[in-house]
N, C-alpha and C positions, 0 to 999 in steps of 0.2 A: 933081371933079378934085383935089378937097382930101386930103392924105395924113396931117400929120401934128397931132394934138391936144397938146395940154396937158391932164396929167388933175390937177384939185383936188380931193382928197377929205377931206371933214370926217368923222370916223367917227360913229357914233348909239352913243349910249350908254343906261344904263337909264331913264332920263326925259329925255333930249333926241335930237330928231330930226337925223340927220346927213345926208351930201347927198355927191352927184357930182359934178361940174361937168366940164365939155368944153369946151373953146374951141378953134377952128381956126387955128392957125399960120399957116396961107395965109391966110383970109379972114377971121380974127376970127369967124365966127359961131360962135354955142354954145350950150349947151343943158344943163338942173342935172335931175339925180334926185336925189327926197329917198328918205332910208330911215329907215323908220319908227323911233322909242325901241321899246327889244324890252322894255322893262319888266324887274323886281327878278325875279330867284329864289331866293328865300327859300328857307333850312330853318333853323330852330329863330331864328327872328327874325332872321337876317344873310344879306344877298344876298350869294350866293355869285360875282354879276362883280364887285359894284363895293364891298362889305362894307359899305355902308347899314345900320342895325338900324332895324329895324321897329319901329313904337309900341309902346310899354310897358302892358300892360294895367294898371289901377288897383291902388294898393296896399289890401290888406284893412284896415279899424280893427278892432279885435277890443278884446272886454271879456271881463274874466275872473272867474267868481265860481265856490262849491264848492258842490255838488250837495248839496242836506238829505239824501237815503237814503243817500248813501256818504261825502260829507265830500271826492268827490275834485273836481281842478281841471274847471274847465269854461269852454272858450274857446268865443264867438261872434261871427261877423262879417256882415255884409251880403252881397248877394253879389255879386261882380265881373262887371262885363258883358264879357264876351270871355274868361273862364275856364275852363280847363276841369277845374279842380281845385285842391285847395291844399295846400301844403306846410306840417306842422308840425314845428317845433325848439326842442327843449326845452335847458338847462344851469342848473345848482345855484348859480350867481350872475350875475349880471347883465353880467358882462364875462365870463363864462366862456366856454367851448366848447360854439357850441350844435350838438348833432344831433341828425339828421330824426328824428323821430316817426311819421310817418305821413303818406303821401297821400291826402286825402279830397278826396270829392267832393260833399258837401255844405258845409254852411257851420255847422258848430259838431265840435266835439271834447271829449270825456271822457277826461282823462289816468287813467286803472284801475290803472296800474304806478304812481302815486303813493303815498309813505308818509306816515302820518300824521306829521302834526309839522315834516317837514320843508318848506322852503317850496324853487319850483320856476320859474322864468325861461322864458318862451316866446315864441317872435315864430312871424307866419304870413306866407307869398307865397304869391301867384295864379299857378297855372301859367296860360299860353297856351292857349289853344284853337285856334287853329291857325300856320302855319310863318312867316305875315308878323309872328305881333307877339314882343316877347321877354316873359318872365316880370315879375313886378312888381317893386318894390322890397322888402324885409322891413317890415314892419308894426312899430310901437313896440313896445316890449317891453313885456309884462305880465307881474306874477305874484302869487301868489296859495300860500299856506300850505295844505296839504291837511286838510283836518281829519277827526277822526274822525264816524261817520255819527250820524246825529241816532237816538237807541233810541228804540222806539217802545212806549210805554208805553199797558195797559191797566188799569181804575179798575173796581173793585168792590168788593162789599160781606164783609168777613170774617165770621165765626162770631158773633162777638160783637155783628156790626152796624157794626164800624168800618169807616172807607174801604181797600183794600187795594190796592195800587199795585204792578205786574209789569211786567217787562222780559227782555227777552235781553240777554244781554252784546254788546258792540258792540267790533269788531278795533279797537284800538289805545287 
């Protein structure tokens, strides 16, 4: 015979559970539905209800040293657990403007477009591997002078019996 409720509603959001409540006007009795947390929907690390960013995959350490056959830079890192790739950015001084290099997907890189002589600034970030976490922080800067490649010298014996010592010429 009861007709009219009181409705309370807590709403549910992406990690808290929200609720209904009923109470009867006439008799006081009442009765609560909960409704479930609907959980984050992530794309590209940001819930798109509630803009949460998702964990941060780890940032790369990277070491840089030049390759003996070419002289060019050579960056290496460990590799990121939750990665799915890495971003390189290179710039010609240290505060300068860095841009992308290259996305790899391993975990080292040969800069080939380097010139000898000049020296080259590079930081690396961890792409995400998937849409809960965001990309890393950029990695400390390194850099490293390109040098020219190490020639490679063969040793034998001239006409006269002396030692004789040959190379190719080596770019830069």
């Amino acid at each position: 015979s009861c007709k009219t409720c009181d409705v309370t509603t807590v709403p549910a959001t992406c990690t808290e559970a929200g609720s209904v409540s009923y109470t009867c006007v006439d008799c006081g009795a009442s009765y609560t539905v909960e409704i479930p947390a609907f959980g984050h929907n992530f794309d590209a690390g940001v819930c798109l209800t509630c803009g949460e960013k998702g964990a941060a995959v780890g940032t790369p350490v990277v070491t840089i040293t030049n390759k003996a056959e070419n002289g060019k830079p050579n960056l290496k890192w460990a590799k990121v657990d939750g990665a799915n790739g890495y971003e390189v950015y290179r710039a010609t001084s240290a505060d300068g403007e860095y841009v992308k290099m290259i996305t790899v997907t391993g975990n080292s890189y040969t800069n080939t477009s380097a010139k000898a002589g000049k020296t080259y600034f590079y930081k690396v970030k961890a792409i995400a591997l998937n849409e809960e976490n965001t990309d890393s922080e950029f990695s400390a800067v390194v850099s490293a002078t390109c040098k020219v490649a190490n020639p490679v010298v063969t040793a034998g014996n001239s006409a006269s019996g002396k030692i004789s010592l040959k190379w190719q010429s080596v770019t830069g």
